[in-house]
C-alpha positions in Angstrom: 0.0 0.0 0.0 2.7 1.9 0.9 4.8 1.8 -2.9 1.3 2.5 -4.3 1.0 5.8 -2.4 4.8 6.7 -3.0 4.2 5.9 -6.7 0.8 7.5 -6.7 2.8 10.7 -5.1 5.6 10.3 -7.4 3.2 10.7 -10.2 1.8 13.7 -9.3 4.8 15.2 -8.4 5.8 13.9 -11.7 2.3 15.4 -13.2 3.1 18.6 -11.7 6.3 18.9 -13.5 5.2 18.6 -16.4 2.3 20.8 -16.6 5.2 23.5 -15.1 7.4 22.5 -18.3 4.6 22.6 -20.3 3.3 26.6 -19.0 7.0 27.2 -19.4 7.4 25.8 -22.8 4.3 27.5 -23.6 4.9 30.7 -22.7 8.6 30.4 -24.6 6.8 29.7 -27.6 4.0 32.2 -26.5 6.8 34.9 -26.5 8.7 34.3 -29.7 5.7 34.0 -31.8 4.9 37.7 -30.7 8.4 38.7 -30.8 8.5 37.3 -34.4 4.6 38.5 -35.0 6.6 42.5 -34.2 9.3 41.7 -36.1 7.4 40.7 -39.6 4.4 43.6 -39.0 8.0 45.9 -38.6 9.5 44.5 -42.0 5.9 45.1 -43.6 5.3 48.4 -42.3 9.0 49.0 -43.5 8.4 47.3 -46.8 5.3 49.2 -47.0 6.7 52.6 -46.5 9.3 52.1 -49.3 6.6 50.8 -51.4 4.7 54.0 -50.7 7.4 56.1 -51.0 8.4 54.1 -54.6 5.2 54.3 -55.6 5.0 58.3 -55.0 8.1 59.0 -56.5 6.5 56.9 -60.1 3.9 59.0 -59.9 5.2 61.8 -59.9 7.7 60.5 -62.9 4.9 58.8 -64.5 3.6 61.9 -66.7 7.0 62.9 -68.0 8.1 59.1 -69.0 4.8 58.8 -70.7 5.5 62.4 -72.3 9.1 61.2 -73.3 7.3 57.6 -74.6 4.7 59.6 -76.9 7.4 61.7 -78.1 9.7 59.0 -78.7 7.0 56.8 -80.6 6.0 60.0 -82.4 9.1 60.7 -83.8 9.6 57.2 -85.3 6.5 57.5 -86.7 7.3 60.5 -88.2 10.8 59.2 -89.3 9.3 56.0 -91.2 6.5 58.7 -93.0 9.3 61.0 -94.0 11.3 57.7 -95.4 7.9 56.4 -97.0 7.3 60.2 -98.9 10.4 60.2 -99.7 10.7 56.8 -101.6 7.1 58.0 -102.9 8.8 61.4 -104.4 11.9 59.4 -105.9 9.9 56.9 -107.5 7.5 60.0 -108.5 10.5 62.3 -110.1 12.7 59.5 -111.2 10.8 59.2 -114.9 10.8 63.1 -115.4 14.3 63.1 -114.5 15.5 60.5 -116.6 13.5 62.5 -119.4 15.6 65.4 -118.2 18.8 63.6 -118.7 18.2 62.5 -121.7 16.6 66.0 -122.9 20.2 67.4 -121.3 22.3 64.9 -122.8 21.0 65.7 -126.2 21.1 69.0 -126.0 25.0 68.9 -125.2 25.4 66.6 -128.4 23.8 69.5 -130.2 25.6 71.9 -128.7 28.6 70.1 -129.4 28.3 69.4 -132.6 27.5 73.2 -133.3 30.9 73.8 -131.5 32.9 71.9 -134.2 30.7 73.2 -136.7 31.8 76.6 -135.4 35.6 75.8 -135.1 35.3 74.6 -138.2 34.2 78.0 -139.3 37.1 79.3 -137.2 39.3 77.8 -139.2 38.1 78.8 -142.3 38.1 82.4 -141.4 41.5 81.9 -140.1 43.1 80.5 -143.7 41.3 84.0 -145.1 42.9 85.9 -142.6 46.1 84.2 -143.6 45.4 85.0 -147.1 44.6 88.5 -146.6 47.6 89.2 -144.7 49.3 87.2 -147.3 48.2 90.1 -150.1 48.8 92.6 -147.7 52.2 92.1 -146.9 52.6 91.2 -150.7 51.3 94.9 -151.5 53.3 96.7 -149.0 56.3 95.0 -150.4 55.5 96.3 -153.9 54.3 99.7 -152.9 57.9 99.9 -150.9 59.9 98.8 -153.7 58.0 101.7 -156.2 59.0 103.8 -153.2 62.5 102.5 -153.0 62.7 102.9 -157.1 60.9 106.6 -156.7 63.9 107.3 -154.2 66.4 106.3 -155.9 65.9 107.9 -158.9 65.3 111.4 -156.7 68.6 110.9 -155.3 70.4 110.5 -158.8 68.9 113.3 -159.9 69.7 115.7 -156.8 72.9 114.3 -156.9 73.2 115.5 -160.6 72.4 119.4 -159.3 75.1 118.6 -156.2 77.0 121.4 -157.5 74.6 123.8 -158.0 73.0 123.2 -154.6 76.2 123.8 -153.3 76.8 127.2 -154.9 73.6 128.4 -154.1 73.3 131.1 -151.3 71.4 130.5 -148.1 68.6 133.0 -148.4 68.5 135.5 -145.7 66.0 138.1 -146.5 62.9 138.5 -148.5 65.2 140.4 -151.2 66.8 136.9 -152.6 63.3 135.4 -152.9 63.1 135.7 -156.3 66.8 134.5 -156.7 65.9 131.2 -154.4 62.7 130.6 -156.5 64.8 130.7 -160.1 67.4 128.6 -158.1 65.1 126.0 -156.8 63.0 126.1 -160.4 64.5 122.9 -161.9 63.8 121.1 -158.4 60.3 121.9 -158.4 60.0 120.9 -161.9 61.5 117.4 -161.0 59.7 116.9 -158.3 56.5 117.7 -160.4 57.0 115.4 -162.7 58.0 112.5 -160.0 55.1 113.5 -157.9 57.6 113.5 -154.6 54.8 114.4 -151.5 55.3 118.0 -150.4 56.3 116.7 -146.7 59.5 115.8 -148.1 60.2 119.0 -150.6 59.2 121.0 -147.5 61.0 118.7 -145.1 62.7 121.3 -142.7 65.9 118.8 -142.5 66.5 118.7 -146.8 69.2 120.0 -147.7 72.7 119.7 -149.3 76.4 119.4 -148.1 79.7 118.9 -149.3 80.3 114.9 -149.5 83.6 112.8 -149.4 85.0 111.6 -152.5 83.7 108.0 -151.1 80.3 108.6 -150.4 79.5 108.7 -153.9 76.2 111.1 -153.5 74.3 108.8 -151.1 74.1 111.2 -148.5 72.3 114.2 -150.5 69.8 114.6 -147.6 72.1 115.9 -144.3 70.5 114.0 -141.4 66.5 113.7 -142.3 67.1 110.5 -144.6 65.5 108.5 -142.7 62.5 110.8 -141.5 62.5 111.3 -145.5 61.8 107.7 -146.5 59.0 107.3 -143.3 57.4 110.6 -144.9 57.2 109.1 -148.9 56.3 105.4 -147.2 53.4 106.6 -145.1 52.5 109.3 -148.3 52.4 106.1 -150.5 50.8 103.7 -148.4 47.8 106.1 -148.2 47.5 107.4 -151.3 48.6 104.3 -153.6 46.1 101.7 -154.1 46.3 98.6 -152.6 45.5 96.4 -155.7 42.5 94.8 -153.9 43.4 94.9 -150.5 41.9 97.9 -150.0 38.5 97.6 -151.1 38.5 93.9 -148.8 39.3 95.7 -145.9 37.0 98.5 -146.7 34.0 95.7 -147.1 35.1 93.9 -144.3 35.0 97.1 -141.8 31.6 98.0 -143.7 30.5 94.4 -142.4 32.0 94.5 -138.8 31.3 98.3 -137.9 28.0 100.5 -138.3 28.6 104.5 -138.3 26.0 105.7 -135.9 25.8 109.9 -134.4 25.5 110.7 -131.1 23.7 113.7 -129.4 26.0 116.3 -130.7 25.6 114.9 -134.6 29.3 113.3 -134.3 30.1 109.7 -136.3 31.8 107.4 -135.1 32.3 103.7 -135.6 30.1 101.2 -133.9 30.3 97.2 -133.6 27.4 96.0 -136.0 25.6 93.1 -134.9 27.6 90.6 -136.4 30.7 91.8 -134.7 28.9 91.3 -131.5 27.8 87.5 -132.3 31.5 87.3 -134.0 32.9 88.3 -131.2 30.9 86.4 -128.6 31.3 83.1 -130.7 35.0 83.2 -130.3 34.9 84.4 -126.6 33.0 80.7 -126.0 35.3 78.9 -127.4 38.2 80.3 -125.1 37.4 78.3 -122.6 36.8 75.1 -125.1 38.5 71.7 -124.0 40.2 71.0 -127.4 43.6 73.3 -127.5 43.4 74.0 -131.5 39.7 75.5 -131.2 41.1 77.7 -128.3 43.6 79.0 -130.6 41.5 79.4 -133.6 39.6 81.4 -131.4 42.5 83.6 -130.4 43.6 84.2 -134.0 40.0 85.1 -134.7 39.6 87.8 -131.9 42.8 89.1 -132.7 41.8 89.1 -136.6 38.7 91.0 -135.4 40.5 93.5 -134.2 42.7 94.3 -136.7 39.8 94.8 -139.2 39.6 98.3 -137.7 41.4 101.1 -139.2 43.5 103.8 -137.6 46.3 104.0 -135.4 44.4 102.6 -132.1 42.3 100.0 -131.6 38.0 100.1 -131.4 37.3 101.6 -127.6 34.4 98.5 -127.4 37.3 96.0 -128.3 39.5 96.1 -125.0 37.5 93.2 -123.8 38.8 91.1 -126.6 42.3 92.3 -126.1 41.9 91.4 -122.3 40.5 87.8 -123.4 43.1 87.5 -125.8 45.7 88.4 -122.7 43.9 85.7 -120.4 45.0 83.0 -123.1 48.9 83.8 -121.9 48.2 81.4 -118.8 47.1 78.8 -120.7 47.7 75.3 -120.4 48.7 75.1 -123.8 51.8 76.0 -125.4 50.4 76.3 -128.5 48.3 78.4 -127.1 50.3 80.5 -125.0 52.6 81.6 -128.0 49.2 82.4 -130.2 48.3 84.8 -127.4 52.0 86.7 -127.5 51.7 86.4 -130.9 48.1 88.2 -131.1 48.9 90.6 -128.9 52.4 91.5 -130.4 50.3 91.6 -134.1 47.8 94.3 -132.2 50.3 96.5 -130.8 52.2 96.4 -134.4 48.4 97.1 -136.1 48.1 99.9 -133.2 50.9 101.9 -132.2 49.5 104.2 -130.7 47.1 102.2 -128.3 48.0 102.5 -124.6 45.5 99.6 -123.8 47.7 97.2 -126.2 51.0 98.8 -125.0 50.1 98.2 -121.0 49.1 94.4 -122.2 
C-alpha cells in the first residue's frame, strides 16, 4: 500500500512537473511567436513605407516618361513617314528626270556638234585671214619697192644738181626770194614730174652738203634721210592703191562696224551686230577643251580687231584684247605663243594704243 501511495505521489509530483514545463514551454513559444509577430508587422510596415514612397516617386515620374514615350513613338513615326514620302517622291521624279537627262544629254550633243561646226568656221576664217595678210604684206612690199625705185631715182637726180645746190646762197631776207625761186626752179620741176609728196620737198631737215669723195652722192639729204623715207612710205601707203586689199578691208570694216551719231551729230564707228555675235562666238570657245579651237579662237579675236582702221584700236574691243591676254596662262603652249603672238600683231596694227601697250 505503501509503494502504491509513494508511486501515486511520485506521479503527481511527476504530473506537476510537467504541466510547469509545459506553462514554461508554452509561454517560450507564447513569447517568440509575438516577438516574431513584431518583427514581420516591422519588416511590412518598413516594406510598405518604401513601397509608398516608390510608388509616390513613379507617380510623380509617370507623366513625364509617358511624355518622353509619346514623343519617342512619335518621332519614329514620323521618321518612317518622312522615309515612306520620300521613296514616294523618288519613284515619283525619277521618270521626269531621266527625261531630263536624256533632254540634257541631247542638247550637249547638239551643242557640241554646233561647236565643231563653229571651229570649223574658225578655221576657215583663219586661212582667209592668212590669205589676206598674205596680199597685204605682198602689197606693201611692192608699194615699198615703187618707193624704194621713186627714191632712188630722186637721189640720182639731186645728186646730178650737187654742185649747184652747193653754190647756191642761203637766203636771208625776202630780197633773194626771187633768186631762191629761179634757183630751186629745176627742183620743183622734178619733183613735179615724180610726184615726190610735199612733206618731203618742204621737209625742214633737206638740204645739201659737201660729201667725201667715197660717199658717192648717197648722203644728199644731211641727217633727215631716214625721216624722208617714213614721210614718202606713209605718203604712198595712203595714197597708192592697194591692188584689192583695200576695197577687202573696206568691205570687211563696212561688215564689222555700223557708223551711228550721237547727241552732238558726231560719227563714229560702232560694232554691228555681227561683230557682237562674232565676237561672242570666239569668246566661248576660249574656254573650249580641245587646244586648236582655243587657238582658232585667239587668231579670230585678234583678226577682229585688226579689221579696224587707224592707229588705235576700237574703244568696245578692250574686252577682246583682255580675253586674248587671259590666253597667256594657258595650259597650252600652243596656245600661249598664239596669245603673245596676237597681242604683239595688235600692238604692231596699233601703235599708238595705250591699252595694247600696257598688255
Amino acid at each position: 500500500m505503501r509503494q502504491l501511495v509513494v508511486q501515486e505521489e511520485m506521479l503527481q509530483t511527476t504530473q506537476k512537473r510537467i504541466e510547469t514545463n509545459y506553462r514554461l514551454i508554452r509561454s517560450r513559444i507564447q513569447s517568440k511567436q509575438d516577438q516574431r509577430i513584431k518583427e514581420m508587422q516591422q519588416q511590412t510596415d518598413t516594406q510598405l513605407r518604401d513601397f509608398g514612397n516608390r510608388f509616390k516617386s513613379t507617380q510623380a515620374e509617370l507623366p513625364q516618361r509617358v511624355e518622353t514615350l509619346v514623343k519617342l513613338s512619335l518621332e519614329r513615326r514620323n521618321d518612317s513617314l518622312q522615309d515612306q514620302l520620300q521613296q514616294k517622291l523618288l519613284k515619283a521624279q525619277a521618270q521626269p528626270l531621266r527625261d531630263i537627262e536624256s533632254k540634257n544629254q541631247n542638247s550637249f550633243a547638239a551643242i557640241s556638234a554646233k561647236l565643231d561646226r563653229a571651229a570649223v568656221e574658225t578655221a576657215g576664217l583663219h586661212t582667209k585671214q592668212e590669205l589676206f595678210e598674205s596680199r597685204i604684206e605682198r602689197t606693201m612690199q611692192h608699194t615699198k619697192k615703187e618707193v624704194n625705185e621713186h627714191l632712188t631715182s630722186i637721189i640720182l637726180r639731186l645728186d646730178k644738181r650737187h654742185d649747184l645746190w652747193q653754190t647756191t646762197p642761203i637766203i636771208e631776207s625776202s630780197q633773194d626770194v626771187s633768186v631762191a625761186s629761179e634757183t630751186q626752179a629745176p627742183m620743183s620741176l622734178e619733183t613735179r614730174q615724180l610726184d615726190i609728196p610735199d612733206a618731203v620737198v618742204n621737209s625742214p631737215k633737206r638740204g645739201a652738203r659737201p660729201l667725201p669723195d667715197t660717199q658717192h652722192g648717197t648722203q644728199v639729204l644731211s641727217g633727215g634721210m631716214n625721216q624722208s623715207l617714213d614721210v614718202v612710205w606713209n605718203y604712198e601707203f595712203k595714197q597708192a592703191p592697194m591692188q584689192g586689199a583695200e576695197p577687202i578691208a573696206r568691205s570687211l570694216q563696212s561688215l564689222l562696224y555700223a557708223s551711228a551719231s550721237d547727241d552732238e551729230r558726231n560719227i563714229a564707228l560702232k560694232k554691228s551686230p555681227l561683230m557682237q555675235r562674232l565676237a561672242d562666238l570666239f569668246r566661248e570657245h576660249l574656254k573650249n577643251v580641245k587646244t586648236f579651237a582655243r587657238r582658232a579662237a585667239v587668231r579670230a579675236l585678234e583678226a577682229l580687231l585688226r579689221v579696224h582702221a587707224g592707229d588705235t584700236a576700237h574703244a568696245s574691243s578692250k574686252k577682246d584684247q583682255f580675253d586674248i591676254h587671259t590666253r597667256s596662262t594657258d595650259s597650252s603652249f600652243v596656245v600661249r605663243a598664239q596669245s603673245i603672238k596676237s597681242l604683239s600683231a595688235i600692238l604692231l596694227k596699233f601703235p599708238r594704243d595705250e591699252d595694247s601697250h600696257n598688255l
